[in-house]
C-alpha positions as CSV (number, residue, x, y, z in Angstrom):
1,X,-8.6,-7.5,39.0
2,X,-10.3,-8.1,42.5
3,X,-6.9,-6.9,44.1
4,X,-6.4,-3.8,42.5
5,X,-10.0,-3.2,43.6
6,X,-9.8,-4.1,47.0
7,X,-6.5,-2.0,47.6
8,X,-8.2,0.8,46.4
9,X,-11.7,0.5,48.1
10,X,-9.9,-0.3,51.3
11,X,-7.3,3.2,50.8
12,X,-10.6,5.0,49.7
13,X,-12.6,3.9,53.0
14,X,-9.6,4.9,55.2
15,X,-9.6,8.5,53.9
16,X,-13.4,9.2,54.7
17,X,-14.6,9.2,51.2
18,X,-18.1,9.9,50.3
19,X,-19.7,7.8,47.1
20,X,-22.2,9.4,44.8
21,X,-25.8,9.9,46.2
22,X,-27.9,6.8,45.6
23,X,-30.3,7.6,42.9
24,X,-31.8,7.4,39.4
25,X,-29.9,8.7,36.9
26,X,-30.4,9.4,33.3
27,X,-27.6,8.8,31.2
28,X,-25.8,9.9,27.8
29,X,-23.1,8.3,26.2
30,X,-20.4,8.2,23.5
31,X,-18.9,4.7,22.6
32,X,-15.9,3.8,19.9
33,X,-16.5,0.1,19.4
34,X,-13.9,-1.9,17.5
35,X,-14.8,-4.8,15.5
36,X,-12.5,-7.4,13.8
37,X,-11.2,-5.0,10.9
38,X,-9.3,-7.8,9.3
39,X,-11.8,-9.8,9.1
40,X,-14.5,-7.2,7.9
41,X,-12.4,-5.1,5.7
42,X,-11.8,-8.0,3.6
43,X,-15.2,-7.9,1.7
44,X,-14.6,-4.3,0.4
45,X,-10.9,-5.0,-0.7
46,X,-11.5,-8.9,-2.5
47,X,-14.6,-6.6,-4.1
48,X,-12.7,-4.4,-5.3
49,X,-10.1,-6.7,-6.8
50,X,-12.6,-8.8,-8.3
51,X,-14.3,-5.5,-10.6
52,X,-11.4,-3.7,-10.8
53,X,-11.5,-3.3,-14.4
54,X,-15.3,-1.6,-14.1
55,X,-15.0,0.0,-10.8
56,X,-14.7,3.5,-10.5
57,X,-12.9,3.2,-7.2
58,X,-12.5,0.9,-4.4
59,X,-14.7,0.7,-1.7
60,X,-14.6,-0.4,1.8
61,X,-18.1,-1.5,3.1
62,X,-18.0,-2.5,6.2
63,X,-16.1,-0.5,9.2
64,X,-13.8,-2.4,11.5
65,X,-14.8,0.3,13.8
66,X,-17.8,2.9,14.8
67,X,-18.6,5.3,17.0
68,X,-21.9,4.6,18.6
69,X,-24.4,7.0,20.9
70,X,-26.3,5.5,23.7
71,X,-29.3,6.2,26.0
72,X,-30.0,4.7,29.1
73,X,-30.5,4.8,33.0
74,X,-28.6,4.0,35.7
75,X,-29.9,3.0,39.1
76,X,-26.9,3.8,41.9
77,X,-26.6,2.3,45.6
78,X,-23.8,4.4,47.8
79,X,-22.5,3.5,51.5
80,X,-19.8,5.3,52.9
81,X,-17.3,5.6,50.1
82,X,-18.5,2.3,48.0
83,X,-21.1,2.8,45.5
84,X,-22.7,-0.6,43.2
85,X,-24.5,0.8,40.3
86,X,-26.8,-1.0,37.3
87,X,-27.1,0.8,33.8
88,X,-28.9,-0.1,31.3
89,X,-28.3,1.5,27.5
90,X,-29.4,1.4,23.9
91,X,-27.3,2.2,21.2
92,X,-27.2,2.5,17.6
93,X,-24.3,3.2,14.7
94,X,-24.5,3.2,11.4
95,X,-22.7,3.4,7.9
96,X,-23.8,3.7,4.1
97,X,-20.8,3.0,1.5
98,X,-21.8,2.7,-2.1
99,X,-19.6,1.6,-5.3
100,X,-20.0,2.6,-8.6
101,X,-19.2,1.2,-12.4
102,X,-18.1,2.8,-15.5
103,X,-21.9,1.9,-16.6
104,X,-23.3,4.2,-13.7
105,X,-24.8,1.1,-11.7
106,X,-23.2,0.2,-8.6
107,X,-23.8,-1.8,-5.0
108,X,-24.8,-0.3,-1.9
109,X,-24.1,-1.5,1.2
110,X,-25.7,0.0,4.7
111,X,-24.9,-1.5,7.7
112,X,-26.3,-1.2,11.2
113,X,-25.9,-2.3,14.7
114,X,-28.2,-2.2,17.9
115,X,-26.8,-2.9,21.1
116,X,-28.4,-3.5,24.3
117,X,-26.2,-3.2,26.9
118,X,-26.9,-4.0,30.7
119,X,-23.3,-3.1,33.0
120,X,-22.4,-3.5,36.7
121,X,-20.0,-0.9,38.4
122,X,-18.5,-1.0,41.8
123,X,-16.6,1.9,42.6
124,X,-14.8,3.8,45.1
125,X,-14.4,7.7,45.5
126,X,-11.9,10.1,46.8
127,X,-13.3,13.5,46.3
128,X,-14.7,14.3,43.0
129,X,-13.0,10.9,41.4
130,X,-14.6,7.6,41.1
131,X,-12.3,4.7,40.0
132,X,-14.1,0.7,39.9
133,X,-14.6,-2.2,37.9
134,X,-17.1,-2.4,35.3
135,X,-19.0,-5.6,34.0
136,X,-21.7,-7.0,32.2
137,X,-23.8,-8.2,29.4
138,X,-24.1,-7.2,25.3
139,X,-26.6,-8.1,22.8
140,X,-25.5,-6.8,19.3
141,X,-27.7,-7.0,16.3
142,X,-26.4,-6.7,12.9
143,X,-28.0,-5.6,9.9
144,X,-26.7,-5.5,6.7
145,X,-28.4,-4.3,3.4
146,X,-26.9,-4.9,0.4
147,X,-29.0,-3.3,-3.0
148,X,-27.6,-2.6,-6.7
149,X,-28.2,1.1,-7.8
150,X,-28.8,2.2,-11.0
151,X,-27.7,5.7,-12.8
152,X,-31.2,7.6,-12.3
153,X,-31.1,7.1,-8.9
154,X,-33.0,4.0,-8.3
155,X,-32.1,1.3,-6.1
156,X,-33.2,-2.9,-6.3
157,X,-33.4,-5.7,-3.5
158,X,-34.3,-8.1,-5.9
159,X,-32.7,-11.1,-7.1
160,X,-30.5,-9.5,-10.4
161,X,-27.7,-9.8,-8.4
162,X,-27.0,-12.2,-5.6
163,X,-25.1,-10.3,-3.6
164,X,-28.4,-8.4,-2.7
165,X,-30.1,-8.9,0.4
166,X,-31.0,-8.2,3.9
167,X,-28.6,-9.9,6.3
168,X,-28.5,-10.0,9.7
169,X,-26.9,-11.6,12.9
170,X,-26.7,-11.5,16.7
171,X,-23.7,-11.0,19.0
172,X,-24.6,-12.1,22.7
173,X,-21.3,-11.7,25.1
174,X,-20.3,-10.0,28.2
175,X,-17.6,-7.5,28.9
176,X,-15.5,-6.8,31.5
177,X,-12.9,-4.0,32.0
178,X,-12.3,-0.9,34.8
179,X,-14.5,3.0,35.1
180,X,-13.0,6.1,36.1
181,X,-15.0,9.2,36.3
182,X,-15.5,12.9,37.9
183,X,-18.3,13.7,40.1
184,X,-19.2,17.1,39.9
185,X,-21.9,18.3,42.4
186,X,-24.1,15.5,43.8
187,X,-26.0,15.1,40.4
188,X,-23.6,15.1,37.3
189,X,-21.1,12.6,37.0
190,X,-19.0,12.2,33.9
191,X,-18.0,8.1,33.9
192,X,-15.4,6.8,31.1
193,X,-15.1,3.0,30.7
194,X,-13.0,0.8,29.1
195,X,-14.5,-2.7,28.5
196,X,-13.4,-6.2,26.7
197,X,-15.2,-8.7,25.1
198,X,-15.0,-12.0,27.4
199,X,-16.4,-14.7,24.8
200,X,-17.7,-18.0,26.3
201,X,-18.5,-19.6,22.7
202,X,-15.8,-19.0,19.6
203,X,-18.1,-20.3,17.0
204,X,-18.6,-18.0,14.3
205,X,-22.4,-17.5,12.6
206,X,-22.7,-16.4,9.2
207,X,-24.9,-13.0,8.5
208,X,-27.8,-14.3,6.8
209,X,-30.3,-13.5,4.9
210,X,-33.1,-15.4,5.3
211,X,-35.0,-14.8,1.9
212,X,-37.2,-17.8,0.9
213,X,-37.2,-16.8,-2.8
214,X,-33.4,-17.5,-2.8
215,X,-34.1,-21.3,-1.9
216,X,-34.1,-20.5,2.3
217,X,-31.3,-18.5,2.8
218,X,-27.9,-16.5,1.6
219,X,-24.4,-15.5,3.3
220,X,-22.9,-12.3,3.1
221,X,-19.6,-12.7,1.7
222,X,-16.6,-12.2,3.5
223,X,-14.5,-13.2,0.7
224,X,-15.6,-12.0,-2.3
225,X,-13.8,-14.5,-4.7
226,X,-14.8,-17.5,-3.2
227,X,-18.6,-16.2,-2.6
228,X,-18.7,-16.0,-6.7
229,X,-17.7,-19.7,-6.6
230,X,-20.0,-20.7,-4.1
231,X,-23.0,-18.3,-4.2
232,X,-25.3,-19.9,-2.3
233,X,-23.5,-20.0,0.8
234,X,-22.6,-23.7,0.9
235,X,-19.0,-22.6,2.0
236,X,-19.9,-20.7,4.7
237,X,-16.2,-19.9,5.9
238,X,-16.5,-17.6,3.1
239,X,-19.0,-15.4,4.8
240,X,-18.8,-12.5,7.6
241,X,-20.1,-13.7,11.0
242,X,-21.2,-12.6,14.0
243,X,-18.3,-13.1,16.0
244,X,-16.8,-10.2,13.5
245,X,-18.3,-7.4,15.2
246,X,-17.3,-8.6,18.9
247,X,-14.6,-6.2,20.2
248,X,-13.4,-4.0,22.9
249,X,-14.9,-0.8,23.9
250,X,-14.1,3.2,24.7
251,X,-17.0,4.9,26.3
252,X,-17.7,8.5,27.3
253,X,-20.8,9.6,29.0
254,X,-22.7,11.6,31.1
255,X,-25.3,10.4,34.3
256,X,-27.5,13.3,35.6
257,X,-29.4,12.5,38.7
258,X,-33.4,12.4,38.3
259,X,-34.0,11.7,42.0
């Protein structure tokens, strides 16, 4: 990566090129994260085997994929045609998937994720285009709530059915990947990045839900079947982890210059 980079700072310097204006920007931004679908998608579909005589129809609860809008700010350092820039961003995504039985009562599952997201750029311009390398740090939360649902509408935490809960996890990891963007004027710029997951850990923590009526703790299930055999988590490679929402990134976004 450090070649590629070089080559084109160095071609970029030669041709007089002017970075962005150093400045504080605000910034705007679109990303479609992908999680480990395989992995995730297998709670909805061993769920769905296991009541498929009741269901009404299958579900899938958990996406192996969301698109999730950020905030942030962005402090940017130029000289000549080489600009270094820190961003900082918060983002959120969400999903709500319910099932239902021939009885009217059901399981609903809402998921969330939070990610903080701190990313290094150094870039090199040519006009109104800006190509670099992008890298940095992630911190994903996970929440997961699980409730049963009943036909008039109501909806229960409690302990009638194990698979209820509040789960949650964390997904610290860094990124790495390349940004290339349009500059338009000296206070919009319009930077797409594509960033992957660089792991320095591959061991896998199980969502949890840390309920102490349910003697300290219980997974959420990856695999439905062998959850039903092991409720209370003891077989914890049964259960979705946190390593199941690390994945690469597309993002989209906007920077407008404050000052």
């Amino acid at each position: 990566m450090r070649l590629p980079l070089l080559l084109a700072a160095g071609l970029l310097v030669a041709m007089g090129a002017r970075a962005q204006p150093s400045g504080v920007y605000v910034t705007g931004a679109y990303s479609q994260a992908r999680y480990d679908a395989d992995r995730l998608g297998q709670l909805g579909t061993t769920y769905s085997s296991y009541f498929a005589e009741s269901l009404d129809a299958p579900v899938d609860f958990l996406p192996g994929e969301q698109m999730t809008p950020a905030l942030g700010v962005t402090g940017r350092l130029s000289s000549g045609s080489i600009g270094f820039g820190l961003t900082y961003q918060l983002g959120r995504a969400t999903s709500d998937v319910a099932s239902t039985f021939e009885n009217g009562r059901g399981n609903r599952v809402q998921s969330r994720t939070l990610d903080h997201v701190v990313t290094m750029d150094l870039t090199g311009q040519f006009g109104p285009v800006v190509v670099g390398a992008s890298a940095g740090g992630m911190f994903r939360g996970v929440r997961v709530e699980v409730a049963t649902t009943y036909p008039d509408g109501s909806e229960s935490l409690g302990s009638e059915f194990a698979f209820n809960g509040v789960y949650t996890a964390s997904s610290p990891y860094f990124e790495v990947g390349a940004l290339g963007g349009l500059a338009l004027g000296d206070r919009l710029f319009i930077p797409v990045r594509v960033l992957f997951p660089l792991e320095i850990s591959d061991t896998r923590l199980p969502v949890t839900d840390y309920d102490a009526s349910r003697n300290g703790k219980n997974y959420l299930p990856r695999d439905f079947d062998r959850w039903v055999a092991d409720p209370s988590g003891v077989d914890d490679g049964a259960a979705v982890s946190d390593r199941d929402y690390v994945g690469p990134r597309l993002q989209v976004g906007v920077e407008l210059r404050l000052f």
